[in-house]
C-alpha positions in Angstrom: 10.6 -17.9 12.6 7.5 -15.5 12.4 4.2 -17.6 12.6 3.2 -20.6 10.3 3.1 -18.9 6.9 5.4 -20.0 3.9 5.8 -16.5 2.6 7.3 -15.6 5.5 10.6 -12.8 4.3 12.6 -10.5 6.7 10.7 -9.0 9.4 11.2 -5.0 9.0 12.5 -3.3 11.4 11.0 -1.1 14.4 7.2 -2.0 13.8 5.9 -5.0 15.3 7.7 -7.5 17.1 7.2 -11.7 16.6 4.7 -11.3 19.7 2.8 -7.8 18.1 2.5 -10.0 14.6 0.8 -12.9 15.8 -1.6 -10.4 18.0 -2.3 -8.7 14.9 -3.0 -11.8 13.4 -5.5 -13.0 15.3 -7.1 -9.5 15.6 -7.5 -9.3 11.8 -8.8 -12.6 11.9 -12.2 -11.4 13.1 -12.8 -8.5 11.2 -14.3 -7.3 7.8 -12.1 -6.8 5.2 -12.9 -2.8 5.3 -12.3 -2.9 9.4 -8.8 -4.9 8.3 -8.4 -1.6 6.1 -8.8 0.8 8.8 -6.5 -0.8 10.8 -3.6 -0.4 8.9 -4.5 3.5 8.2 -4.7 3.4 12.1 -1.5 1.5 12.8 0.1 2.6 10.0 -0.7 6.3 9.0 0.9 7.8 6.4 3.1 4.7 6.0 0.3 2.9 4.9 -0.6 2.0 0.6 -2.5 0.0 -1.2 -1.9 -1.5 -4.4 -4.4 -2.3 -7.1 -3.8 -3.5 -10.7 -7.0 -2.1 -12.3 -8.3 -5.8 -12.6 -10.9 -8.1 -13.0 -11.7 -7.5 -9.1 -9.8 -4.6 -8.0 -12.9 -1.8 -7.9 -13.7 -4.3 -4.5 -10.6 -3.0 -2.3 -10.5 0.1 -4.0 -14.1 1.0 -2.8 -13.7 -0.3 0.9 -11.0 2.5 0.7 -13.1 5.5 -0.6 -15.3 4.8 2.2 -13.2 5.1 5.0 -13.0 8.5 6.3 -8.9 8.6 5.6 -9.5 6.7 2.6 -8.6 9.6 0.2 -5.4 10.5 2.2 -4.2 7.1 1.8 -2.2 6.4 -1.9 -3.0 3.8 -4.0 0.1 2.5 -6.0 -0.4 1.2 -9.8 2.1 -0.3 -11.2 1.4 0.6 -15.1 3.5 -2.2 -17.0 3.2 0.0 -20.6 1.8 -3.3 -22.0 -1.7 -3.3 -20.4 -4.7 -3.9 -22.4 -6.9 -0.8 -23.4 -9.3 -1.9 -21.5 -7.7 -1.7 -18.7 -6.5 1.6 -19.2 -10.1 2.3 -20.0 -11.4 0.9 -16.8 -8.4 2.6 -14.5 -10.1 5.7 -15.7 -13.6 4.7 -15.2 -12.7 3.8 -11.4 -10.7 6.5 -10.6 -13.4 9.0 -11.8 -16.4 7.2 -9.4 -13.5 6.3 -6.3 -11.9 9.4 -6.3 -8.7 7.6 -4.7 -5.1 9.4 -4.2 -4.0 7.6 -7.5 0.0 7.0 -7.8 1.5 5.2 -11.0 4.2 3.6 -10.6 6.6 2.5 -14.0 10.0 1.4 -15.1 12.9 3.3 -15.6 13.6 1.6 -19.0 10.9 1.8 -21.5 9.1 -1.4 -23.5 11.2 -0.1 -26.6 14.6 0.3 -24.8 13.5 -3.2 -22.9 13.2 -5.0 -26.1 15.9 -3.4 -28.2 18.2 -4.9 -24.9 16.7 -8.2 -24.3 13.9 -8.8 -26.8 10.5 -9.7 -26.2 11.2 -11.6 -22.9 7.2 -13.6 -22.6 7.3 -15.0 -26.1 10.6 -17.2 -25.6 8.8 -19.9 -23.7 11.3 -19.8 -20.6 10.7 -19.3 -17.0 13.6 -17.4 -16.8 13.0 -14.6 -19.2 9.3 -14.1 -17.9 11.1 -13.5 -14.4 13.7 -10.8 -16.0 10.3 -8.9 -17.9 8.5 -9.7 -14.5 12.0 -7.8 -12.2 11.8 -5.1 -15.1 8.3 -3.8 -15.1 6.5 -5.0 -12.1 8.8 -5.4 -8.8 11.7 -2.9 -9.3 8.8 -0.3 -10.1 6.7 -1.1 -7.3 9.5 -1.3 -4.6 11.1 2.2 -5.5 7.7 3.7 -5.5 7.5 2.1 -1.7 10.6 3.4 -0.7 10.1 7.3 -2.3 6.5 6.9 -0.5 8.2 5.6 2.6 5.5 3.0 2.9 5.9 0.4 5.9 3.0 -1.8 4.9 0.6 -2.0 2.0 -2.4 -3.8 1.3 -3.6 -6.1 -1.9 -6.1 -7.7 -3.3 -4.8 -11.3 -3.5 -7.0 -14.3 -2.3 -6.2 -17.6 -1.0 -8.1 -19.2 -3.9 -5.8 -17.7 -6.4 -2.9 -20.0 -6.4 -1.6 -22.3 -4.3 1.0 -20.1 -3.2 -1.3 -17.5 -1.9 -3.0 -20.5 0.2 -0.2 -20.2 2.8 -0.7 -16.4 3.0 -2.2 -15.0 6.5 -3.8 -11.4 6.7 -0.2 -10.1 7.2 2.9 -10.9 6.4 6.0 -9.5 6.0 7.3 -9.2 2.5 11.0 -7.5 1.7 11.4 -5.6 4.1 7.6 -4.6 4.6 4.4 -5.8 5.8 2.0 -6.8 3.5 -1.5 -6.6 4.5 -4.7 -9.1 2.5 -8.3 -7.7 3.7 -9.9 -9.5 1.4 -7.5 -13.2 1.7 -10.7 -15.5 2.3 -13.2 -14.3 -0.3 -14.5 -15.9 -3.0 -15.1 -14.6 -6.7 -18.9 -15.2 -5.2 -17.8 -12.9 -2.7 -16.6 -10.3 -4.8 -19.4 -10.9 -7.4 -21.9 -9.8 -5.4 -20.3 -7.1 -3.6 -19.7 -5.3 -6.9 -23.5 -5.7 -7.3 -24.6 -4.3 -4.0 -22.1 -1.2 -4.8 -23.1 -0.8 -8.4 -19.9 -0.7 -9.2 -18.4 -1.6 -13.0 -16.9 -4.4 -14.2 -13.9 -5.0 -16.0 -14.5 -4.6 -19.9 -13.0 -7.6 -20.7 -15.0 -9.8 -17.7 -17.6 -10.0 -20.1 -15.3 -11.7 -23.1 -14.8 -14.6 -20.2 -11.3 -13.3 -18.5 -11.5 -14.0 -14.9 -8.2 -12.1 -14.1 -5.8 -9.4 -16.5 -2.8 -8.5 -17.1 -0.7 -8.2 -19.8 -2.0 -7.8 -22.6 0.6 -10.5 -24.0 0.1 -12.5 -20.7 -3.2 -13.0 -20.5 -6.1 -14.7 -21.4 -9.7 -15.8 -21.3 -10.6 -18.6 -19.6 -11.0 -22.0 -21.0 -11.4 -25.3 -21.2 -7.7 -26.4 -19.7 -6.9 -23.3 -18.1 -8.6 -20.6 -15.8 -7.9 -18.1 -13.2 -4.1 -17.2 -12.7 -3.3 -20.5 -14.5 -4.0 -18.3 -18.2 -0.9 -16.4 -17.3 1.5 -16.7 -19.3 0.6 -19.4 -21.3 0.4 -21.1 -18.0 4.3 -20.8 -17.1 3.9 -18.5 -14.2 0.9 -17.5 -11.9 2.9 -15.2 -9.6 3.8 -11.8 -11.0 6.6 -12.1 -8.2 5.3 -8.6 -5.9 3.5 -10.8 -3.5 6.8 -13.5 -3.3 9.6 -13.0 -0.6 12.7 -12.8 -2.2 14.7 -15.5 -0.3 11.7 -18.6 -1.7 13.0 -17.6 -5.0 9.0 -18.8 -6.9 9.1 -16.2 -9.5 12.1 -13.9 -9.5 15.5 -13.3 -10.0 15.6 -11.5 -6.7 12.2 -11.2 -7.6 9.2 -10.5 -10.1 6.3 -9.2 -10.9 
């Protein structure tokens, strides 16, 4: 067992040992989120990604990035679902024109018309286990083959510890099939992120103003309200994990997997 953390998966291979992980650990532990980032560029290299989604709060990682010196060496995976809102298509555009990042979009071999014609519209039957076959189809399978044809050995998100409860047991790096997965930004607040998007100037989300606090599917998502907010609009409030940041053997959220 490697350190305390639920999401604990299968340690990869020839990078850091049980003893390197928990030094890593604690050396993350007292450092900005932008100094996490240029740790991994440093330990990492070329090996290193990060992911964004285009949301809510994604311009925050994606700016630490652009100002690192290696920043715009470093890829920056989007997994593009084909059912995003247009405003999120809008803003990807917006942010990539100010960041400037090394932008790589990653999608599904089977397109949201083949998808359908096979197995229907998977998120409006109501069951868990259809959201996690639509989650396997057009997040995680996507997202892990642009990992391997990128050769990435650890990549960084956005995720915070307030998010869901599964994301409370999260540490600044964990290993997540077969990878390391690195979370600069685990202990911040939407305070935190609010008012670093002020000092930077940088844009919000178009649909933050219509009262979503997170996106993503355009099908999935939603403003939030009086019962629900946060990750809890997903889906109706079925599923808050998309499955990427789940190891496969706890099973929450896939069929080996999810997105």
């Amino acid at each position: 067992m490697v350190g305390t953390a639920v999401t604990t998966g299968s340690v990869p291979e020839n990078t850091l040992s049980p003893a390197d992980l928990e030094e890593a650990r604690q050396r993350l532990e007292g450092l900005t989120p932008q100094e996490r980032l240029a740790w991994a560029v440093d330990r990492f290299g070329g090996r290193f990604a990060l992911t964004t989604s285009f949301g809510i709060q994604s311009s925050v990682l994606l700016h630490m990035l652009s100002e690192l010196p290696e920043g715009q060496s470093v890829p920056v995976i989007w997994v593009d679902t084909g059912y995003l809102p247009p405003e999120t298509y809008q803003y990807a555009e917006t942010l990539q024109q100010q960041l400037k990042t090394r932008l790589v979009v990653a999608q599904s071999s089977i397109s949201p018309a083949r998808m359908e014609a096979l197995h229907g519209r998977l998120w409006e039957t109501g069951e868990v286990r259809d959201l996690e076959v639509y989650l396997q189809i057009r997040k995680v399978e996507p997202l892990e083959q642009m990992l391997s044809d990128l050769d990435v050995q650890c990549w960084g998100s956005g995720v915070r510890r307030g998010q869901t409860e599964h994301r409370r047991n999260m540490t600044w790096l964990d290993p997540i099939r077969q990878r390391w997965s690195l979370r600069p930004l685990l202990s911040w607040t939407p305070r935190d992120v609010f008012y670093y998007m002020q000092e930077h100037d940088l844009p919000q989300h178009p649909l933050f103003e219509q009262g979503y606090s997170t996106v993503g599917d355009w099908h999935s998502s939603g403003p939030d309200g009086a019962e629900l907010s946060g990750r809890s609009t997903r889906f109706g409030g079925l599923k808050q994990e998309c499955g990427i940041h789940v190891p496969q053997e706890s099973g929450e959220g896939m069929l080996g997997e999810g997105i």
